[in-house]
C-alpha angles and dihedrals in degrees: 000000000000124000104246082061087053119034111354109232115259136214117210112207112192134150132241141204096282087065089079096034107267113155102157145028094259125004122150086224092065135083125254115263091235092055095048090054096046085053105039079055101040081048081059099243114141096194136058141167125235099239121194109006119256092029092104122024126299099206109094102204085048083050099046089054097049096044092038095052085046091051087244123141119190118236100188158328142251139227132172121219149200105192105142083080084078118215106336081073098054108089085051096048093046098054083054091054117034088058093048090043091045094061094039083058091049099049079051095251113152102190129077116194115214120203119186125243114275112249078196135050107248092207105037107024092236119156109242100171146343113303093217113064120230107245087248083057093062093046091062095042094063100035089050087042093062099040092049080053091044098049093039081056088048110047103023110017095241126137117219126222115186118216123224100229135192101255107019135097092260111060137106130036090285107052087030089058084048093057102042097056095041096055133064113262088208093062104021124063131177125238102199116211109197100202103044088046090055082043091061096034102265125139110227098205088043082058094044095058096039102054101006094148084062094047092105103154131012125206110199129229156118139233126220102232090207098052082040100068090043102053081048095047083046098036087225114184115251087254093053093050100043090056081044081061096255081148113057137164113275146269083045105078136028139316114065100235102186079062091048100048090048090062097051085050095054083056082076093218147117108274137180111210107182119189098241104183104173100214103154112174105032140161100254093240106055101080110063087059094050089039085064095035091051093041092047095050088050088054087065095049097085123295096322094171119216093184119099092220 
């Protein structure tokens, strides 16, 4: 039997910290993480992600106990690397990674999320490295890549999805096609993120269709066209436009996402698709009224389940 004819495949849509425009583990400008967790539930969403580590916190019997007693679950989280350095990173990597793995075991996640080092600083614009990669720097992306997958599944029974992000050296069609084929699907999944990949000019269907046995993990967003065009003629770092609104609630912006989610759907497997709505820096009170409003449009877009059964 097939297993449409058994179990139909789920997706799971949920919300995370930079929802509520939460960028980093302590900034004034921020809202408490109390205060995130009360609203993500009272929005009606059951799964999160742990943002920036040490935002919420990292005990996981202190955790289990804030996101139980609130009905939350916790899809995922999330590291930032910087692989394309190759083996002299790695320690250092390592250290990064195994802390922020090890709670996402514990609050029984099974997805890590993977975002590529900055070339550019996302606050400040400066120019940190060279935006191309040498064709020995993508050699130890991948094959650092795999070994950090390797190593997450190993030790700590995770599977990694590395996100295409604005600003880094994996973003749009082309760089994203490089890296899948250079990589292992056994070990390398993708986590889509519709907005930064409309950001860089990808099509997210197109994706989805394309390489849709590495789509592991989907974040969930839109782009405003018109900010767009500006941020590229301007050559605005990703902070800065996001600030400017690049990032807006849907279904205001592109991409489509009821055609997106349909063809995640058609892949007939288990999916994660977590409302990402880069809003750093926000008044504290906008959120929680975008958060309904954007659960209840994707609600609309086809049976997106939110239920964990």
């Amino acid at each position: 039997m097939t297993r449409s004819e058994t179990s139909p495949a789920r997706i799971r849509i949920g919300s995370a910290p930079d929802s509520w425009g939460v960028w980093f583990p302590d900034d004034p400008r921020q809202v408490p993480w109390e205060r995130f967790l009360d609203e993500v539930a009272e929005a009606g969403y059951e799964w999160i992600e742990l943002g920036p580590y040490g935002y919420l916190p990292t005990d996981p019997v202190r955790l289990s106990e804030e996101t139980g007693r609130r009905g939350l679950k916790v899809s995922a989280g999330t590291v930032f690397t910087g692989l394309h350095h190759g083996p002299e990173v790695w320690e250092r990597t390592w250290s990064h990674v195994s802390a922020i793995a090890a709670l996402t075991r514990d609050m029984g996640a099974e997805h890590l999320v993977v975002i590529p080092s900055f070339w550019r600083d996302d606050k400040t614009g400066e120019v940190l490295e060279d935006r191309t990669l040498t064709t020995a720097q993508w050699r130890h992306l991948t094959t650092q890549t795999e070994r950090l997958a390797h190593e997450v599944r190993e030790r700590y029974g995770l599977r990694i999805a590395v996100h295409p992000h604005a600003d880094t050296h994996v973003d749009g069609e082309e760089n994203v096609a490089r890296f899948l084929d250079a990589t292992d699907p056994d070990l390398v999944r993708l986590c889509l993120d519709t907005g930064h990949y409309a950001y860089c000019g990808g099509d997210s269907v197109k994706l989805i269709e394309t390489y849709g046995e590495r789509i592991g993990y989907l974040h969930l967003k839109q782009v405003d066209p018109e900010v767009l065009a500006g941020v590229i003629a301007e050559e605005v770092p990703f902070g800065p436009a996001v600030a400017r609104g690049v990032m807006c609630e849907p279904p205001g912006g592109v991409p489509d996402l009821e055609p997106v989610l349909a063809a995640a759907r058609a892949l007939d497997t288990d999916l994660f698709a977590i409302v990402e709505q880069d809003m750093y820096p926000c008044d504290p009170d906008a959120p929680l009224p975008v958060a309904r409003r954007t659960r209840q449009y994707l609600r609309s877009c086809g049976p997106a389940r939110t239920a964990a059964g």
